[in-house]
N, C-alpha and C positions, 0 to 999 in steps of 0.2 A: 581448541574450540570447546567449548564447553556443552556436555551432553543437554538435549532435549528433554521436555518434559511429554510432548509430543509421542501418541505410542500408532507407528508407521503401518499398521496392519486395522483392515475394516474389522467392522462391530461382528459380522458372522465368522469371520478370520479366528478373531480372539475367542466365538464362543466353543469354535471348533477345539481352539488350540487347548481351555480348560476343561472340555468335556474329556479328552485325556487323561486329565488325571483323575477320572474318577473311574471306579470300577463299571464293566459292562453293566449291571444289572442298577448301577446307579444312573447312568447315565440317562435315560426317558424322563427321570425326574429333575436332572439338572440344565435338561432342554427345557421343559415346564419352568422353571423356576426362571432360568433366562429369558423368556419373553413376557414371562409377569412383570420382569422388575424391568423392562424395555419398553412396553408398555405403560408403564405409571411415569415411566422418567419423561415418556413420549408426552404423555397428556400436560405433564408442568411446563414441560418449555413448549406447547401450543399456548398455554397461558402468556409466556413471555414473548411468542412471536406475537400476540394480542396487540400487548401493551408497545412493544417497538413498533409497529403499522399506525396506531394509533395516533402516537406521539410524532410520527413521521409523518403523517399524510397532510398536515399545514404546510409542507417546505418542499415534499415531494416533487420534483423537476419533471415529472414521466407520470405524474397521475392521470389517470382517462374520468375520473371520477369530480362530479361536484362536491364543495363543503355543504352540508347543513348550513351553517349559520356561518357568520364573518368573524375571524379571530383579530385578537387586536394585537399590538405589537407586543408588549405584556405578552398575553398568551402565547403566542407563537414564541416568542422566548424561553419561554420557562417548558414551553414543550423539545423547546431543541436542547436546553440543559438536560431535562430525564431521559431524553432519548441516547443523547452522548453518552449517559453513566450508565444504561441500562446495555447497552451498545458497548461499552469499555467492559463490562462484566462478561457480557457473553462472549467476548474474543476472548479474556480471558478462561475460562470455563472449556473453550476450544482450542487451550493452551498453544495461544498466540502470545508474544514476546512484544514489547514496545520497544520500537527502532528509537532509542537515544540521539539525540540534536548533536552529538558527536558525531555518529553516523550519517547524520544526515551531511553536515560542514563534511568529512572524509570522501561523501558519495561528489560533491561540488568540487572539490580540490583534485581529486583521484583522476586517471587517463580513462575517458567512456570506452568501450570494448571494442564499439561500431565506430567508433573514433569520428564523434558530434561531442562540439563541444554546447552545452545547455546556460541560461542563463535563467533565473527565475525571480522572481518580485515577489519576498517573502511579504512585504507591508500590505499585499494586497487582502492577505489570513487575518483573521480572528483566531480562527486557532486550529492547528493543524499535527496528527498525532499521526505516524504510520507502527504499521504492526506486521509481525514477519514471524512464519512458523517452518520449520525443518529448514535448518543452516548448515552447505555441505561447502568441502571446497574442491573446488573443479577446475581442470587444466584446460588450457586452450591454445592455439596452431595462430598466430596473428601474421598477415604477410606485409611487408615493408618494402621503402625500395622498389615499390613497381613487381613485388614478388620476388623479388632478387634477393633478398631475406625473408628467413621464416623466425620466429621467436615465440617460444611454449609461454605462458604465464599461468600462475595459480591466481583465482581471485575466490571470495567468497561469495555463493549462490544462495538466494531465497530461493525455499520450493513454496512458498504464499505469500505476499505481499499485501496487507488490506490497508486502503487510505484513508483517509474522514479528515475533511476539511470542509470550513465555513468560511464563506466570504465577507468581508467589512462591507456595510451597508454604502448605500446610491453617493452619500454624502461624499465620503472618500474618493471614490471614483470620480466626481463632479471635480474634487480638488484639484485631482489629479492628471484631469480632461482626457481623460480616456472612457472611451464607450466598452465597454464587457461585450466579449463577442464569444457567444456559447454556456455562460450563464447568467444570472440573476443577480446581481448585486443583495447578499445579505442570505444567501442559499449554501444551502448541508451538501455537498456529494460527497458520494461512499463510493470507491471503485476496489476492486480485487482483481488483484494480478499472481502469475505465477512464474515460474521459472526467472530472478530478476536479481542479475548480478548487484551487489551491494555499491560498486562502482557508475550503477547507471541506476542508482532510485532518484535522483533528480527529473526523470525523462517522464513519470510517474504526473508528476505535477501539471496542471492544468493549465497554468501561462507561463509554462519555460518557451523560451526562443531560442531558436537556434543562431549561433554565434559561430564565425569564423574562426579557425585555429591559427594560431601564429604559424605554424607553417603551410598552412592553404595561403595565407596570405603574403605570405612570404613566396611560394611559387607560382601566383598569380600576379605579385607587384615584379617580382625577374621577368615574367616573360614578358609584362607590359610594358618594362623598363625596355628590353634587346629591341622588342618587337617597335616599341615606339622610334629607339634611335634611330633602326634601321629606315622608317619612313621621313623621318626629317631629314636622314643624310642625305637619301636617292630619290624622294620625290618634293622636298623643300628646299633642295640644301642649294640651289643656285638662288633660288624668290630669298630666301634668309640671307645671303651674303649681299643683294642686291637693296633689300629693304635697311639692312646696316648698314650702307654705305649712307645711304640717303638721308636717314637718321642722323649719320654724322657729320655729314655738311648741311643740317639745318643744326644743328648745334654747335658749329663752326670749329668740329674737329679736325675738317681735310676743306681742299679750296677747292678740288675738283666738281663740278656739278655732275650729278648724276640723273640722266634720263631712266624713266619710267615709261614704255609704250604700253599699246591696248597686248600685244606678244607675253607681255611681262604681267602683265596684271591676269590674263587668262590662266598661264602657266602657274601665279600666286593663289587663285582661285581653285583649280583643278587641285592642287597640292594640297589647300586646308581643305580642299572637300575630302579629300584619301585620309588626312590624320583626322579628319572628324569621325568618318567611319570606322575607321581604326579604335580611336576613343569609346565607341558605340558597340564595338564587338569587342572590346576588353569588360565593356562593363557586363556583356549579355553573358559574359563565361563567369563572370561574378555571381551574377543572379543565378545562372542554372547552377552553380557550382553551391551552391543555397537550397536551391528547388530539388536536387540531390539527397542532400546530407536531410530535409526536412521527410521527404519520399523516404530514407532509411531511418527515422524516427516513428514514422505512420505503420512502416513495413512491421517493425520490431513489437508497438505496442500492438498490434491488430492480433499478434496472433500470444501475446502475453496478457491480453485482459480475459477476464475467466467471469467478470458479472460491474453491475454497475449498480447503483442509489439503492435502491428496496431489494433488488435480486440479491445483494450482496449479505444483506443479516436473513432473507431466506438460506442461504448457504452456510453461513458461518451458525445459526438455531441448529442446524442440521449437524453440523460436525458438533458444535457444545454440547450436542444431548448425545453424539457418539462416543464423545470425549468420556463424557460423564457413565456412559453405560460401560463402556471397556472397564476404564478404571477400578468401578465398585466390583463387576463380575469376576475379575480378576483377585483383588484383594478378598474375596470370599470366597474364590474357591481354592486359591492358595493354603488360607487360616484353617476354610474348612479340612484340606484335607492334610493339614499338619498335624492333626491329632490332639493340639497342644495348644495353652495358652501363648501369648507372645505379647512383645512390646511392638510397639510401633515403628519403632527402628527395624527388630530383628524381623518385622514381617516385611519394612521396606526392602531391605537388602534380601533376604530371600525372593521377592519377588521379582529383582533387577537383575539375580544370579542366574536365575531360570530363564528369563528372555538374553543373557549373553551368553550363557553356557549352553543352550537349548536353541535357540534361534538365531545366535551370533548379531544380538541386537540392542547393545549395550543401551540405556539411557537411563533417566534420571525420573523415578516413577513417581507422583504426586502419591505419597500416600493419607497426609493429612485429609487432601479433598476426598479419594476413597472410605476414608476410615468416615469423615463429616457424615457422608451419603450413609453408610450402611449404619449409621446409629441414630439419622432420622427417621428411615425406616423401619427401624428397631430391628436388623438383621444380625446385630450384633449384642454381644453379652462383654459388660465391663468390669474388671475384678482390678482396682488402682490404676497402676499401668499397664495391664496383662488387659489382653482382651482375649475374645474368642466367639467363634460362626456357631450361630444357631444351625440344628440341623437343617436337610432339604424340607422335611416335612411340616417343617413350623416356620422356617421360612416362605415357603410358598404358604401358608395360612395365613399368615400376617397381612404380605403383599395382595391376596384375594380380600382379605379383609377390607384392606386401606382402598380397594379398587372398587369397593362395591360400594362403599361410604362416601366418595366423593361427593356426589349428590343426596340431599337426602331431602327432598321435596317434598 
């Protein structure tokens, strides 16, 4: 499995963990410096949470709020396009992974963990992207057999799961003759999920149905089969040889005529009333056996959904700008307190040495996005490839600078 870019420790975590490497008497000043430059990265992505609410609140499912004015379809299109791309950027930025249509066909094919099988109507999308951050693989106790077997499996676990999917408009549907039952024909939902085995991202989707397993239905067509016989031998099985008889001297198989009294017809009556019951409680052990598997699909998502539509890029703003504050705080005080100029390479791999040798936390460290940050902010100094960290003292001048000039009304 391939390491993350994902760094698994909160933004005060990390400011702890590089306030270490700098001497006691530095330290006051590399506190200062960390909440200037957490603060300006705060106030950019309030700009970007801006513009996603914005572009969102034509399509919003859960709005309490009226529009201003009436958007046309045009508009309301082209606001779901900028919302998508602005919305695909900050998952990435909160170094989220795009789940591959590989994954996806492998999550439909693969055995579900809760063992429901899912079916889903991908024709019913316009377009549908899932996104998944921290990939571990985790073992599990599955019982068989009535528990009479146990069997371990390893499957691969999301620790985030985020969805975004848009619906095909009324037209479709109409075609289709099916009524949408829980959204809008032509509507964005956003949902985040957590803890979500790779084998069960189908369950994820908004119109899976739950579908019998060949062997549910295979030990519900045996029992129906024993159970059926059983009734037609002991409570039909005289009205059946009596009705075949009669049958066949009206098609003049046999000469004997055969009598039918009212004895005989009560006793054919009572009998199809038992296998019709019979029929009627095989199918109810169908349907609960349905209303089950649906109940442990309800159980499983209730307590892996983590936010929904608008909550969901309030959370994901949140982690991008945490993303983004680790990242840069890190590769600065790394550089800084190298002494030395460095490449880009030698400052990534030093950085990635220190979190596996140091915190036994191997992963795979964005440095171009940190090095990006800290030379828009002018935190850094560039000599070719060699770069190198302004000091604390002219670092925080800069950042006070850039913080004071935002406005200049």
């Amino acid at each position: 499995m391939s390491l993350e870019r994902f760094i698994p420790f909160r933004k005060s975590d990390v400011i702890s963990m590089c306030q270490s490497l700098f001497i006691k008497e530095e330290q006051p000043s590399f506190i200062e410096f960390a909440e200037l430059f957490a603060s300006v990265i705060h106030f950019e992505y309030h700009k970007r949470l801006e513009v996603l609410k914005d572009n969102y609140a034509p399509f919003d499912p859960n709005a309490d709020t009226q529009l201003l004015k009436s958007i046309s379809d045009d508009e309301k299109l082209t606001c779901q396009k900028t919302f998508a791309q602005e919305f695909a950027s900050i998952l990435n930025a909160a170094n989220y992974e795009i789940i591959t249509d590989q994954d996806l066909q492998d999550a439909l094919t693969e055995e579900s963990l809760f063992k429901v099988r899912l079916e889903v109507a991908f024709d019913d999308f316009a377009e549908v992207v899932f996104y998944r951050r921290g990939a571990s693989t985790k073992n599990e106790t599955l019982s068989t057999w009535w528990g009479l077997r146990k069997q371990t499996i390893s499957f691969t676990n999301y620790d985030r799961v985020a969805v975004f999917i848009r619906f095909k408009d009324a037209a479709h549907f109409a075609n289709k003759k099916i009524k949408p039952v829980g959204f809008e024909p032509g509507a964005t939902i956003i949902k985040l999920f957590q803890n979500v085995p790779k084998a069960d991202l189908e369950m994820l989707f908004p119109n899976s149905e739950v579908r019998m397993r060949p062997i549910d239905k295979v030990i519900i067509g045996a029992s129906a089969a024993v159970g059926g016989a059983v009734v037609l031998v002991t409570k039909l099985g005289a009205s059946i040889i009596l009705v075949a008889a009669l049958i066949s001297y009206w098609l003049g198989l046999r000469n004997d005529n055969v009598e039918f009294n009212q004895q005989h017809l009560i006793s054919l009556g009572l009998g199809l009333g038992l296998f019709g019951s019979f029929i009627f409680k095989e199918w109810s052990k169908f349907k609960n056996r349905k209303i089950k598997f649906m109940k442990a699909l309800a159980d499983n998502l209730y307590f892996k959904n983590l936010d929904n539509n608008a909550g969901v890029f309030h959370t994901i703003i949140d982690a991008a700008e945490e993303e983004d504050c680790k990242e840069a705080i890190i590769a600065y005080s790394v550089l800084l307190n190298s002494k030395a100029q460095l490449t880009s390479e030698a400052l990534d791999s030093e950085i990635e040495n220190w979190f596996e040798q140091t915190y036994h936390c191997p992963l795979d460290f964005e440095i171009a996005d940190a090095i990006a940050k800290l030379e828009r902010l002018d935190l850094i100094e560039r000599d070719g490839d060699y770069i190198s960290a302004r000091t604390l003292d002219d670092a925080k001048a800069r950042l006070d600078a850039r913080w004071d000039n935002f406005y200049q009304y």
